[in-house]
N, C-alpha and C positions, 0 to 999 in steps of 0.2 A: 555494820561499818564495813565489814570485806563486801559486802556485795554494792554497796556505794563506790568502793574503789574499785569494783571492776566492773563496774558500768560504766565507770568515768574512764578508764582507758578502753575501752571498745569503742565508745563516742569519739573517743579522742584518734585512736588508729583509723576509724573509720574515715574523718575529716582528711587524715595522710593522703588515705588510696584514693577521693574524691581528687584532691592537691596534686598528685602524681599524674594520675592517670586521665582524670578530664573526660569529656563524652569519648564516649565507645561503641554506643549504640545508634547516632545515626548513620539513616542509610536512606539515599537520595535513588532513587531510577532513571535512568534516562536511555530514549531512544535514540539510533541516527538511523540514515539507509546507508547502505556501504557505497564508500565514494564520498562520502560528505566528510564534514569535517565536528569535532566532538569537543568542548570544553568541562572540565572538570572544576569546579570553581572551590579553591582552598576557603573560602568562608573569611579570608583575610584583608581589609582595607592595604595594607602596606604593611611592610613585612619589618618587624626590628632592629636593632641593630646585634642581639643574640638570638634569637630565629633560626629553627634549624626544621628544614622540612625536607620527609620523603616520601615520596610515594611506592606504594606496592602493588601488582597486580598478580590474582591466582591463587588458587590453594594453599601455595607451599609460600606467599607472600614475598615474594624476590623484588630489591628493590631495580625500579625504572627509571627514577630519575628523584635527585634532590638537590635542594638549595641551599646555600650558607651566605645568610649577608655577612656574618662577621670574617668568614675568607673573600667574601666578595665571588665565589666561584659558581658557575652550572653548571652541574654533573650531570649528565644525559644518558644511560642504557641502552644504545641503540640494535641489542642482539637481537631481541623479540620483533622489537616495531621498525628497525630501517628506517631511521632521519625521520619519521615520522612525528617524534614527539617534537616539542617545545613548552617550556617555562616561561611565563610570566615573571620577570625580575624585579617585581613590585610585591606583586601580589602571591607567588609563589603555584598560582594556577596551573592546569595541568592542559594539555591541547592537544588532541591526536588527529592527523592529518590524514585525508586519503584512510579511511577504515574499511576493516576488511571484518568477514562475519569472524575471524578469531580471534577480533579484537573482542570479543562479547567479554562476560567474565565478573568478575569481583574486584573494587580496585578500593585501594585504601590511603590515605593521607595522613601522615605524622606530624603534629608540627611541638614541635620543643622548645620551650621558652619557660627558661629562668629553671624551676622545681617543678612546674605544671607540662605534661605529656596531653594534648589534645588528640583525638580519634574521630575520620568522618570516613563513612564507607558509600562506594557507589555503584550499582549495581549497573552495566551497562549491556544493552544488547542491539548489538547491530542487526538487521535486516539486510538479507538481500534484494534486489530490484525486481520488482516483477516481472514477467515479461507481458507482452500486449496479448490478449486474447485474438483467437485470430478464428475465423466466421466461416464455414463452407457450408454449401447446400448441395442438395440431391432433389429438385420437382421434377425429373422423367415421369413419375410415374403419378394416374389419377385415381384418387380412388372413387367415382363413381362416375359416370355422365352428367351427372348435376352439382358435380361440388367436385372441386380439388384441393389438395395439400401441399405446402410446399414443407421440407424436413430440412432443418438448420442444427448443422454442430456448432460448438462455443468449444476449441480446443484449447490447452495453455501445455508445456511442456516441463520439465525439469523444476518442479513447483515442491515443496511442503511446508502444512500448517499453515493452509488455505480456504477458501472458499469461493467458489465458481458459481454464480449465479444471473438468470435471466432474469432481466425486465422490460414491462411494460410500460412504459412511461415509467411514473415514482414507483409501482407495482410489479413487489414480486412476485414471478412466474412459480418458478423452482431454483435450486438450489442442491448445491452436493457439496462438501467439506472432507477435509485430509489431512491427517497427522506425521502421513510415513515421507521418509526424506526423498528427494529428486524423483518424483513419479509425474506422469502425464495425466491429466484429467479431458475428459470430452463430456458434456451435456449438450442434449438432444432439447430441441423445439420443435413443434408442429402446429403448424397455423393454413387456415383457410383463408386467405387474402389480408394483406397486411392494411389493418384500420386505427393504427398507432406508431411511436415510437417504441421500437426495439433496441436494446441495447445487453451486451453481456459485457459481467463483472468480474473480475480476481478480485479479490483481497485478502486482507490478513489484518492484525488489529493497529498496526501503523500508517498503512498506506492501500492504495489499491489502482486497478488497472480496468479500462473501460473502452471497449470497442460500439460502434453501432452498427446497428444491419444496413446496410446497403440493398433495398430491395430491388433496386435497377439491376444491379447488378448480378445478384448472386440467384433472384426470384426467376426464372425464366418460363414462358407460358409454357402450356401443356400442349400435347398436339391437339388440332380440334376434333381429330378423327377419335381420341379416344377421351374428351372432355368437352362439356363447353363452357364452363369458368375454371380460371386459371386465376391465380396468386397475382397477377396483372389485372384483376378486376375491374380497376379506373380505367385501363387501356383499352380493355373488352366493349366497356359500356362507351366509352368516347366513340369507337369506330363505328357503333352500333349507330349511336343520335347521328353523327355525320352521315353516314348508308341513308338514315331516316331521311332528314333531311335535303340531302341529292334526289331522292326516289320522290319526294314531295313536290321540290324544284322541277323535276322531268315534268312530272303528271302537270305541273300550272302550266309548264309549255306547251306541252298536246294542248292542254284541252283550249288554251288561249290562241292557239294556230284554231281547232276545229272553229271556233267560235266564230275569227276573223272570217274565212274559209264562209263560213254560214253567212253571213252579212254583204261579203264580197257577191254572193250569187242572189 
């Protein structure tokens, strides 16, 4: 019989702290890039007429901002975020405007109503923007009389928790990755006359950044004295059929003059 009755009030306190306390263990993720703008959604249609919600961000759980319909009031924390935030006065939603990567973090939502304490947590990280991969070459130099290379960097600057990589068309080349914070990356290409699309990549697991080769540009032939194919290969070959061709054009005219020439006497 005593162990009937203290089953029955452990069933029964336990039903309390469900009653109290409400989910505690969701937690939502969400990404932005810094600059953008971020909503937090309280999980709430409309908000009560005794409804009491706040939000917290951080470790130490400080609150940000809450709402009371029953004073009718929005309290705002603007220490941390700077006019940034805003409340939904419906829905008690959370809204961060203009984010910066220290808005990342842990943030949490109380909402109180009646004897029941609800809890949703939401893990947020911002991203910084990446910046554009940017392309230089170096083809001075041949490496042999029958074949030349042109050498292409893919630089990115002030990057981490990255990954920098060449492709060829859908095909990656290579690739190199990075954990440590604000560091420069540079990968190296080598190519024998370009017979696709090139293209170099940043990214990261939210967003990414995409340059393409410019081969007019950056590709310039070799000298002929120390090559004779150049990374301008189509250029090479077109002067070549045209020369042909001129040189074909000359000969029909001799030989159509000697011939006149022969006839005439």
């Amino acid at each position: 019989m005593m162990f009937k009755e203290k089953t029955f009030v452990a069933v029964w306190f336990g039903f309390i702290l469900v009653g109290v306390f409400g989910e505690t263990d969701t937690v939502k993720s969400v990404s932005v890039l810094e600059g953008d703008s971020v909503t937090l959604n309280s999980s709430l249609n409309e908000i009560q007429t005794d409804d009491k919600i706040m939000w917290h961000f951080g470790n130490d759980r400080p609150i940000i901002a809450r709402i009371s319909r029953e004073n009718k009031q929005i309290l705002v924390s603007d220490v941390s975020f700077k006019n940034r935030l805003k409340l939904d006065d419906k829905t008690g939603s959370l809204s961060i405007n203009n984010t910066r990567t220290t808005d990342s973090g842990l943030y949490e939502v109380t909402i109180s109503r009646s004897s029941t304490v609800t809890k949703y947590n939401f893990t947020v990280k911002v991203y910084a923007r990446l910046p554009v991969p940017v392309i230089s070459s170096n083809s001075s130099n041949c490496s042999s009389p029958s074949m030349s290379k042109c050498s292409f960097w893919c630089s990115v600057v002030n990057v981490s928790h990255v990954t920098l990589s060449w492709y060829k068309g859908n095909s990656l080349l290579s690739s190199i990755s990075v954990s440590d914070l604000s560091i420069s990356l540079s990968l190296p290409l080598e190519l024998e006359c370009l017979d696709d699309f090139y293209s170099c990549d940043v990214a990261h697991s939210f967003t990414n950044q995409t340059t393409l080769l410019n081969s007019t540009q950056l590709c310039q032939p070799c000298s002929m004295k120390d090559c004779t194919f150049c990374c301008h290969f189509p250029e090479v070959v077109t002067r070549l059929v045209i020369s042909v061709l001129v040189g074909v054009a000359a000969a029909f005219i001799v030989m159509y003059d000697i011939t006149s020439n022969l006839k005439k006497g």
